[in-house]
N, C-alpha and C positions, 0 to 999 in steps of 0.2 A: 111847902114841902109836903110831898106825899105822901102817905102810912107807911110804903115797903122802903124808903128812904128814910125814914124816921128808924123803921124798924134796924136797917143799914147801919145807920150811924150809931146806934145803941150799942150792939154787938161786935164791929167791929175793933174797940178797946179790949174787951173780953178774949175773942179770938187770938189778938196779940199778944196775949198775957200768956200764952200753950207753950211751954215751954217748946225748944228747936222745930219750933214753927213760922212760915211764913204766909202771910196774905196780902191778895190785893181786890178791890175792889174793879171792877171794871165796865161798870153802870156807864162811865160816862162813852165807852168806845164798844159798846156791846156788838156784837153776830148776831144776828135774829136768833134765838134760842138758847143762846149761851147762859149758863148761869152766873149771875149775876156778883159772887164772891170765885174768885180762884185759888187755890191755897198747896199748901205743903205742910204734913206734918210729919215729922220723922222719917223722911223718906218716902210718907204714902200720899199722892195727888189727891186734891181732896175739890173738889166743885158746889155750892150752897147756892141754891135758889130760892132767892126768900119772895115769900108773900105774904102781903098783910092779912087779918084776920079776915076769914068768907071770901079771901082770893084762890083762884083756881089756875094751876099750871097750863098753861097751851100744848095741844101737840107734839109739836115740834119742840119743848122744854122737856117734856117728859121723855119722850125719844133720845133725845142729849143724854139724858140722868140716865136713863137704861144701858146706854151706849160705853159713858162710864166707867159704870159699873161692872159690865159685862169684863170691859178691859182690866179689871182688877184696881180702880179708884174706888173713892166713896164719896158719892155724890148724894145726895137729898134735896128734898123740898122742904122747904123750914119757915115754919108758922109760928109766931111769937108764943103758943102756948106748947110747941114740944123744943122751941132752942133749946132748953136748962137738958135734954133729952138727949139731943145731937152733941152738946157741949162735951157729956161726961163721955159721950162713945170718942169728941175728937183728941181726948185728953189720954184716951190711952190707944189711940194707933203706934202702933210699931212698927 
């Protein structure tokens, strides 16, 4: 098993625990660029691209995340040393 798979299965207990939240993983049936968690919190779409430590997003990743974003989601690139970072922002979408 890989480190951003590693990192995956860490997290995604955590994630579950967000109150009127829901996630899924979708590593196994990916789009080229997609990120790699898809989610809902409160209403707000939420997309997580994880990479493991000294990983770098592709083009076309980072393009998705902008795209996102632009649309009024919250999308990120998420690196095992700023999750606890992205956790407390996805704990209070509204």
């Amino acid at each position: 098993m890989g480190p951003e798979r590693r990192f995956r299965n860490k997290i995604m207990p955590e994630l579950r625990e967000i109150p009127n939240s829901w996630w899924e993983s979708i590593q196994q049936i990916a789009i080229r660029g997609t990120p790699d968690i898809l989610g809902c919190v409160n209403g707000s779409f939420v997309a997580l691209e994880l990479k493991a430590e000294g990983g770098h997003p592709s083009k076309l990743q980072e393009l998705k995340i902008s795209k996102i974003n632009e649309a009024g989601g919250y999308a990120r690139i998420v690196y095992p040393q700023t999750f606890e970072i992205i956790y407390k922002e996805l704990k209070c979408l509204n």
